[in-house]
C-alpha positions as a LaTeX table, in Angstrom:
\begin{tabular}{lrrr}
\hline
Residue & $x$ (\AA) & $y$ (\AA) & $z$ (\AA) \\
\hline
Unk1 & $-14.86$ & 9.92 & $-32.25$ \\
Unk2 & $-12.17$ & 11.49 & $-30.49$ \\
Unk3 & $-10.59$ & 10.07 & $-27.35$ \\
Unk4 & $-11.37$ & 11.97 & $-24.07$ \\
Unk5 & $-8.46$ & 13.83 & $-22.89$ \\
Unk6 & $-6.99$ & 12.64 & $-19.25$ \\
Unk7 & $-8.50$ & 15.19 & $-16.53$ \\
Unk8 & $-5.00$ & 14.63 & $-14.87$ \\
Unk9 & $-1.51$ & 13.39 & $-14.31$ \\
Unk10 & $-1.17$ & 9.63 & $-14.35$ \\
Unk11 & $-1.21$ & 9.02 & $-10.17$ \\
Unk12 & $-0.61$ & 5.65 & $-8.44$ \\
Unk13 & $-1.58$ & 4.61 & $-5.20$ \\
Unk14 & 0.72 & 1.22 & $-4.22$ \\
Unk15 & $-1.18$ & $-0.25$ & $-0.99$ \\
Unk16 & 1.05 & $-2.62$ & 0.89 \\
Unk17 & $-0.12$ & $-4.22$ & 3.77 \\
Unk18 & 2.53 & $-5.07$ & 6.29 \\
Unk19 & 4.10 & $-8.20$ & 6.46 \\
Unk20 & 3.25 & $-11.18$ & 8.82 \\
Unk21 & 3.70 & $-10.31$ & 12.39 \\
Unk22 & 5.04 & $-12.40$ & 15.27 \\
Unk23 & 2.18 & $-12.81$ & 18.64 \\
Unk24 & 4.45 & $-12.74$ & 21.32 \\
Unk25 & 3.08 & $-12.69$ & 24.97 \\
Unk26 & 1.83 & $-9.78$ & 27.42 \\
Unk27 & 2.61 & $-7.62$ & 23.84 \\
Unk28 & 0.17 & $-5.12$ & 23.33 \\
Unk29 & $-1.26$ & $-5.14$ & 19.39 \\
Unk30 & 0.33 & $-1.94$ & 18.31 \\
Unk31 & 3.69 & $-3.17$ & 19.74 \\
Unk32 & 3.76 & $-6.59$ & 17.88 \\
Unk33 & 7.09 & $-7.01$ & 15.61 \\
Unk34 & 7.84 & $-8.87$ & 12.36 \\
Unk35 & 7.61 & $-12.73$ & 12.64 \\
Unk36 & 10.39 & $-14.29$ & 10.63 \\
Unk37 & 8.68 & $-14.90$ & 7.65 \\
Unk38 & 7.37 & $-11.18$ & 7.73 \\
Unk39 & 11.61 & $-10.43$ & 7.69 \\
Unk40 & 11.84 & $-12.28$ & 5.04 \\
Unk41 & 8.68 & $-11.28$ & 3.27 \\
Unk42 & 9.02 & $-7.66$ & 3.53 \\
Unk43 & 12.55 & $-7.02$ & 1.91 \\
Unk44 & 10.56 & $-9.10$ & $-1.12$ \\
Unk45 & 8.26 & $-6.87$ & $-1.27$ \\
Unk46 & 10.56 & $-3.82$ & $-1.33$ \\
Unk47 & 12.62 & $-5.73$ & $-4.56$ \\
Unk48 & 9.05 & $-6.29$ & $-6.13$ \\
Unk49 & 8.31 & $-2.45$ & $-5.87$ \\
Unk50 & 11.60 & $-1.99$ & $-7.53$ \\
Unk51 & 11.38 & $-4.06$ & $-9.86$ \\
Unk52 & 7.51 & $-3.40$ & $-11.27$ \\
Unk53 & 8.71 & 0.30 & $-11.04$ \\
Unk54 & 6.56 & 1.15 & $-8.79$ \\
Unk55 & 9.02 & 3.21 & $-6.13$ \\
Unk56 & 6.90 & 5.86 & $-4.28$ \\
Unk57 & 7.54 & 9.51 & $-3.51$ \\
Unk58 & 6.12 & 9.52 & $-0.19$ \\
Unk59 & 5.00 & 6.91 & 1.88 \\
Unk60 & 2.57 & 6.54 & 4.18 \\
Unk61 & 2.75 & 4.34 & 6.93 \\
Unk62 & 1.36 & 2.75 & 10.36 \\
Unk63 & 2.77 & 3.69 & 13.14 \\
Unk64 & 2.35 & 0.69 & 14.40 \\
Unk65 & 5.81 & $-1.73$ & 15.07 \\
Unk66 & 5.32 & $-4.32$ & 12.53 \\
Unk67 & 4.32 & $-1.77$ & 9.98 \\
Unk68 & 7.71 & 0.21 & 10.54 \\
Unk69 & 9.67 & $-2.40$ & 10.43 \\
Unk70 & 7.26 & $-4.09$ & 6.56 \\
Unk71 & 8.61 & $-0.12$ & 6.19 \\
Unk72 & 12.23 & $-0.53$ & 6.95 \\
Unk73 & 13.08 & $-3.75$ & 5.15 \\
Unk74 & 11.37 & $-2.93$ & 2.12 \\
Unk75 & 12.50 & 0.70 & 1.69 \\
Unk76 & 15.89 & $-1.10$ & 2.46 \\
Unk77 & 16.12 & $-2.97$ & $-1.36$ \\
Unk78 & 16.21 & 0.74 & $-2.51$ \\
Unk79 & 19.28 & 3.14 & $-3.66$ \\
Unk80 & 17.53 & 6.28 & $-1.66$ \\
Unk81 & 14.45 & 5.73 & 0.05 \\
Unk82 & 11.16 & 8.34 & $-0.64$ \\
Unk83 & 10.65 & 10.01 & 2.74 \\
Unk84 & 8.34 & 8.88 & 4.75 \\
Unk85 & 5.27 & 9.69 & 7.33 \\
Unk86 & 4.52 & 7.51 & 10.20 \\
Unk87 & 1.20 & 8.44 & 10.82 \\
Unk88 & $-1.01$ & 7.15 & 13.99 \\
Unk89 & $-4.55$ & 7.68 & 12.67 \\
Unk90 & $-3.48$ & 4.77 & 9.99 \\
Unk91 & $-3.35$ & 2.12 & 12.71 \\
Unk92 & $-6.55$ & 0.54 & 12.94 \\
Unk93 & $-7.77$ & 3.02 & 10.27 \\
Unk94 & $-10.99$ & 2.09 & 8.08 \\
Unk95 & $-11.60$ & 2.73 & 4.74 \\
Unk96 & $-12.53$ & 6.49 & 4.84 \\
Unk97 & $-10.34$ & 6.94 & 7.22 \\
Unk98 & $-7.27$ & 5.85 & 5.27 \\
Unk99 & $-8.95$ & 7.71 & 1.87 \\
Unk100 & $-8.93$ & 10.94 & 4.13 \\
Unk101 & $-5.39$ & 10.64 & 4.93 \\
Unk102 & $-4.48$ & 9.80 & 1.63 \\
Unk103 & $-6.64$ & 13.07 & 0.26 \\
Unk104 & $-4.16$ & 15.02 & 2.50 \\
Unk105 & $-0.96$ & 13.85 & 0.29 \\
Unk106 & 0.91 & 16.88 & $-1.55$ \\
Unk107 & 0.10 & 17.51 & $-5.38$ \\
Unk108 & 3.66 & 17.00 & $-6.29$ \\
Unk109 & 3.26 & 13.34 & $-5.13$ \\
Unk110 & 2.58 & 10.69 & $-8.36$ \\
Unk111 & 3.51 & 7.41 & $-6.49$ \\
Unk112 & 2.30 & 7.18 & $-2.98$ \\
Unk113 & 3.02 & 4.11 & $-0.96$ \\
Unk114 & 0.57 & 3.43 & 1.62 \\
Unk115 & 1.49 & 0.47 & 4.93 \\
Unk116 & $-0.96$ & $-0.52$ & 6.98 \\
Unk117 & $-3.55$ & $-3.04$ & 8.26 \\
Unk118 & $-6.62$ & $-5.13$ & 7.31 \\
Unk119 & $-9.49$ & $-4.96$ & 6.91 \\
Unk120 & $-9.08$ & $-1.09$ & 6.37 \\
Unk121 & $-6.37$ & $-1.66$ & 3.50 \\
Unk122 & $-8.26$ & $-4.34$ & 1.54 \\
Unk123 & $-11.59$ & $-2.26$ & 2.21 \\
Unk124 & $-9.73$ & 0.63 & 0.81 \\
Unk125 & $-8.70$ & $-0.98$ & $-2.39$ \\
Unk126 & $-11.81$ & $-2.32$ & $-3.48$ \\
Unk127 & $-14.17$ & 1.05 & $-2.90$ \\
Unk128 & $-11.77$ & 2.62 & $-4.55$ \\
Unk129 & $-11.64$ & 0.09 & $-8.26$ \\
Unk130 & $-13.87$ & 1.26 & $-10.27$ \\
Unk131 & $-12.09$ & $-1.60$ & $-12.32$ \\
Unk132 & $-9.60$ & $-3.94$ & $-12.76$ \\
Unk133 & $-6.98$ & $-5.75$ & $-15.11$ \\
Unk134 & $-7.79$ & $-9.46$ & $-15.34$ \\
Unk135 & $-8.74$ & $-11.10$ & $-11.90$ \\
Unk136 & $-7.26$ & $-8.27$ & $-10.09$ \\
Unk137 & $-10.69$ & $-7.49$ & $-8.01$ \\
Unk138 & $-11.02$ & $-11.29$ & $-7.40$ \\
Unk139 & $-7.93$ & $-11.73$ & $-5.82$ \\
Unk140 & $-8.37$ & $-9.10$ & $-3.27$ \\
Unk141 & $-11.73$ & $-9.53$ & $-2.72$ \\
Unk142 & $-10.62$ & $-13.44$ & $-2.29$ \\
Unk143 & $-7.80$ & $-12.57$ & 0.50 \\
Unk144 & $-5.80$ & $-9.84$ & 0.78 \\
Unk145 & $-2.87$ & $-11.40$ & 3.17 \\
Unk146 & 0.26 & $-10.35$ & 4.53 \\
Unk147 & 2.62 & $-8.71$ & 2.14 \\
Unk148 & 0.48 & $-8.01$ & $-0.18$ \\
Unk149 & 0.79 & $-4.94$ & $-2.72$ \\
Unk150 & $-2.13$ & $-3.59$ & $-5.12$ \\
Unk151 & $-1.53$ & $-1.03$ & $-7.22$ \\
Unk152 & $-4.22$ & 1.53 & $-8.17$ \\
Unk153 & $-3.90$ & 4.34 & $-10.95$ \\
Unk154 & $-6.04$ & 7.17 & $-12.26$ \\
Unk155 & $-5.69$ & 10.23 & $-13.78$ \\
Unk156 & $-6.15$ & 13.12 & $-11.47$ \\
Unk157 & $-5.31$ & 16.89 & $-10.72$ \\
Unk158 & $-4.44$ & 16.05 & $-6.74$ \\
Unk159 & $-5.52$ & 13.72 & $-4.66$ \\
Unk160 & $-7.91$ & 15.23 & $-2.67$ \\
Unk161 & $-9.83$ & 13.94 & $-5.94$ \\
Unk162 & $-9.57$ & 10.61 & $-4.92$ \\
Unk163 & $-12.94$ & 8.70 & $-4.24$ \\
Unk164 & $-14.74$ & 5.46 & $-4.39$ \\
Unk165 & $-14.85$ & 3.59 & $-7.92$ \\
Unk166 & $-12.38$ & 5.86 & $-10.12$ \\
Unk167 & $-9.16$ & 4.09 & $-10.16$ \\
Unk168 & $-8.64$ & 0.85 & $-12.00$ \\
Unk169 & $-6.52$ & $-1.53$ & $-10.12$ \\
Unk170 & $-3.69$ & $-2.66$ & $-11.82$ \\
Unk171 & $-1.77$ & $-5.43$ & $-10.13$ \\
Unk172 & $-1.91$ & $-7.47$ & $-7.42$ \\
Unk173 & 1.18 & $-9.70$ & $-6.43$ \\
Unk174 & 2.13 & $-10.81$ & $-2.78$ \\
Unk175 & 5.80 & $-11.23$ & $-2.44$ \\
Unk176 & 7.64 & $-14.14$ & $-0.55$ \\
Unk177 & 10.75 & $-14.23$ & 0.55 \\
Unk178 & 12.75 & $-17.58$ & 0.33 \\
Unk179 & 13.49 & $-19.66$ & 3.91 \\
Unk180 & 16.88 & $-20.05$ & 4.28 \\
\hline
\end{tabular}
């Protein structure tokens, strides 16, 4: 039997959710900052993207505070950062509404880094593993907290392909930054 050919290029779709935000009084939500562990948390995450090789070429983010700023500090452990989209529709955003946003990303576009919120992020990541390596589905369907990065793969022409069950999730890992 011969092995089925790959309908695509080898995509990845790295889902960060933003790091842990600070409550501070008479804020409103989509104003909250970074807490201090969430500055120390998010430049982690930016040297674990490095690191796995898992640097985007566009990101997608909140445009929420605390999301910008996951965005700043992470994107700040790179040489040159990918551009990036602050996008409003991904505060607050569900599921299909992050998926349609995400179908919208340019063809040219292998690695997209997506920032954002739970439930909406977690949601996001499980309708769209069809599988995963090891306990990967477990863990997120477990907790998917602050910080946290999945990565998702498939093999697709674009992503307006993208839909529920045909990516296998390959990683999970939820960086930490050390307290000084």
């Amino acid at each position: 039997m011969t092995p089925r050919a790959a309908a695509g290029p080898l995509r990845r779709l790295v889902v960060l959710r933003h790091a842990k935000s600070a409550w501070p009084a008479d804020v409103p939500d989509h104003e909250r900052p970074l807490a201090a562990r969430g500055r120390r948390d998010a430049p982690a995450a930016g040297r674990a993207l490095a690191g796995a090789d898992w640097l985007p070429d566009l990101a997608l983010c909140s445009t929420a505070v605390r999301a910008r700023q996951t965005w700043e500090l992470a994107a700040e452990q790179w040489g040159t950062p990918p551009p990036v989209r602050f996008d409003r529709r991904l505060y607050g955003a569900d599921a299909p509404e992050l998926l349609a946003a995400v179908r919208e990303v340019p063809e040219r576009v292998r690695t997209l880094l997506l920032i954002g919120h739970n439930p909406g992020l977690e949601d996001l990541v499980l309708d769209l593993a069809g599988d995963g390596l090891d306990d990967t589905l477990d863990q997120v369907r477990t907790k998917f907290p602050t910080s946290a990065v999945a990565v998702l793969a498939w093999h697709g022409g674009s992503w307006q392909e993208l839909a529920p069950s045909v990516a296998l999730l390959t990683d999970v890992t939820v960086p930490r930054g050390k307290k000084r």
